[in-house]
C-alpha positions as CSV (number, residue, x, y, z in Angstrom):
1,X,13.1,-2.0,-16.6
2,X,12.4,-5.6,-15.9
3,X,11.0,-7.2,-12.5
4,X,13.9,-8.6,-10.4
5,X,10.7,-10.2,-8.5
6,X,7.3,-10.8,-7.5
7,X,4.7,-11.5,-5.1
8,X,1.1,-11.2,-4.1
9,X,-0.8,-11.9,-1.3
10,X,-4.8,-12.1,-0.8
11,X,-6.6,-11.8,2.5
12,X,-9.6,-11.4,4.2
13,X,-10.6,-7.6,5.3
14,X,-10.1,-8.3,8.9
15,X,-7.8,-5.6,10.8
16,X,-5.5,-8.3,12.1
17,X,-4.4,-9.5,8.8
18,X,-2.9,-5.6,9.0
19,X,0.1,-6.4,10.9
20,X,0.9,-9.2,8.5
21,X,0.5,-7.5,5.6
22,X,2.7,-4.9,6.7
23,X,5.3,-7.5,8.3
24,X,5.0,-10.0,4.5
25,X,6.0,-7.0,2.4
26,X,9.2,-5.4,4.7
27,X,10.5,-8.8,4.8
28,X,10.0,-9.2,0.5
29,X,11.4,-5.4,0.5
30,X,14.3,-6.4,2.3
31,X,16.2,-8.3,-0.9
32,X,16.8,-5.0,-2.1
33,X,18.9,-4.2,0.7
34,X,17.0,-0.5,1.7
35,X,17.7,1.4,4.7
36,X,16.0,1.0,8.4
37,X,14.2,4.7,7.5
38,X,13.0,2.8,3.9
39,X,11.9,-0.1,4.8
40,X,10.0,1.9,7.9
41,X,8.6,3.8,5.0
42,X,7.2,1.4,3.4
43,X,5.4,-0.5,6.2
44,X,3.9,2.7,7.3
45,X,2.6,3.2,3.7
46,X,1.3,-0.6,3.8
47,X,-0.2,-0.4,7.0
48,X,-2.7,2.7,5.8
49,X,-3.1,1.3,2.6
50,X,-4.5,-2.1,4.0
51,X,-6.6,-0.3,6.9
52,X,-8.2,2.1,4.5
53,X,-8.8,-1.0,1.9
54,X,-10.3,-3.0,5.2
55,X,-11.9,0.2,7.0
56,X,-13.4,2.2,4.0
57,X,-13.4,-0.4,1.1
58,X,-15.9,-2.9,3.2
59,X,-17.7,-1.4,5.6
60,X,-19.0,-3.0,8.1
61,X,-18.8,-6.1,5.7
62,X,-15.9,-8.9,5.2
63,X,-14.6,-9.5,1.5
64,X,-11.1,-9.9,0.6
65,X,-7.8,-7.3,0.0
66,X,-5.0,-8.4,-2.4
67,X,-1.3,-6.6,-2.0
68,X,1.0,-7.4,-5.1
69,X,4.7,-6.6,-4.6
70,X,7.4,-6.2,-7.2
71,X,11.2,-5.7,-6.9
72,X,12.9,-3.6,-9.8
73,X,16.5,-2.9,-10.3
74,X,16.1,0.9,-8.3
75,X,12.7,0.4,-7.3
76,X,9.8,-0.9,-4.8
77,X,6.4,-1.3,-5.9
78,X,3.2,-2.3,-4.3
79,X,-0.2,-2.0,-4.8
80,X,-3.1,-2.5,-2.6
81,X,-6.5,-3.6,-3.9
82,X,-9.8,-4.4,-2.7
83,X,-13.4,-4.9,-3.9
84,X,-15.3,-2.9,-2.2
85,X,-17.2,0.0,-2.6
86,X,-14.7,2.5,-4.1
87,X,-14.3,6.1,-3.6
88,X,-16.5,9.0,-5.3
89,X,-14.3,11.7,-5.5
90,X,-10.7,10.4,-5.3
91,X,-9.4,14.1,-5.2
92,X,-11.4,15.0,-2.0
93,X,-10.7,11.6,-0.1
94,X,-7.0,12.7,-0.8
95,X,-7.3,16.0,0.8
96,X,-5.8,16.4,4.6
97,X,-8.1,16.1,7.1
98,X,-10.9,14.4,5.4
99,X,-12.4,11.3,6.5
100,X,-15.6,9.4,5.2
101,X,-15.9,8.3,9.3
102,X,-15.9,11.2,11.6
103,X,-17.8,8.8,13.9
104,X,-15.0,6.4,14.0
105,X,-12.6,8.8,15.0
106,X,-10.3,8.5,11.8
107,X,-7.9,11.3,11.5
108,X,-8.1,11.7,7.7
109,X,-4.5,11.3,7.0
110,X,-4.1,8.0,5.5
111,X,-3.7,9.2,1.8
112,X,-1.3,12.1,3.0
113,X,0.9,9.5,5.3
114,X,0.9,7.1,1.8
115,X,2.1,10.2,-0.2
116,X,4.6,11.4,2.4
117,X,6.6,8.1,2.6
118,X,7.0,7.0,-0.8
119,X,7.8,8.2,-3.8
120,X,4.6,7.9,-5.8
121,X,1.1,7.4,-5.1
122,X,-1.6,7.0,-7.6
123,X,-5.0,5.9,-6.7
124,X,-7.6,4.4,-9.2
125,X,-11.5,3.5,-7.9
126,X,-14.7,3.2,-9.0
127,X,-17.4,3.1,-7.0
128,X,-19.2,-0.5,-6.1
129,X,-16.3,-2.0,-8.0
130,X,-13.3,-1.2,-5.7
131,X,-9.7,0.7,-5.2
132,X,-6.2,0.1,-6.0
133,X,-3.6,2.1,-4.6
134,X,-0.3,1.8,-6.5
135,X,3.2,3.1,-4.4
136,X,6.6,3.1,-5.4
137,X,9.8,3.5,-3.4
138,X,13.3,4.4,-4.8
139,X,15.3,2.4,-3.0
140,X,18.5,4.1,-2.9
141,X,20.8,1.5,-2.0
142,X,19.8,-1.1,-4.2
143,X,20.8,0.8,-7.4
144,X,23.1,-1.2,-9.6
145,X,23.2,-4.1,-6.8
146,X,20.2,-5.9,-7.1
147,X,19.9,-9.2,-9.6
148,X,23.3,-9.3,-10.6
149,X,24.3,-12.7,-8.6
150,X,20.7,-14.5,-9.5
């Protein structure tokens, strides 16, 4: 299927950019016309994308995080990608529970929150050279709707 739209945004890895990720992308979603519980899924999805790119991918170190966007006739899809130091074993950093900062207090969750608010969630690193993390939504209500009157 073809993209009804598109957009990307690039920002610094500071934890206040967070919010407006979050904020950028429900508001983009929101052409597709998805529910209150949707477009809640999909900023929660956003917001641990975008604190795991800025928490894990840099370290203690600034560098930037880029979130692309696209709008397709029955689906959402966004991906979140930084440059930072990538992740070893993408199977264990997917696992409940286990976090690469015990000494931050991190719960471990962020890849199980990801999977358990959208649809699909694939995850490509390697290590020194970054992460994307690439989720789609179904968005019900958009089915059949979207892109006809443009």
């Amino acid at each position: 299927m073809d993209k009804i739209n598109e957009m990307k945004l690039r920002f610094l890895s500071k934890s206040s950019n967070e919010s407006f990720a979050r904020v950028t992308i429900a508001a983009f979603a929101s052409q597709m016309d998805p529910t209150l519980g949707e477009i809640s899924d999909i900023k929660t999805a956003i917001s641990e994308a975008v604190t795991n790119a800025i928490i894990h991918g840099y370290e203690d170190n600034i560098g930037y995080v880029e979130v692309y966007a696209a709008i397709y006739p029955d689906k959402f899809v966004v991906e979140v990608s930084d440059e930072g130091i990538g992740i070893e074993d993408i199977e264990k950093a997917r696992q409940p529970l286990y976090t690469s900062k015990p000494e931050l207090e991190r719960s471990g969750m962020g890849f199980t929150v990801m999977e358990t608010f959208m649809d699909e969630v694939k995850v490509v690193s390697a290590v020194n050279q970054g992460t994307k993390v690439r989720m789609v939504k179904y968005i019900r209500s958009s089915i059949n709707k979207i892109g006809r009157s443009e």
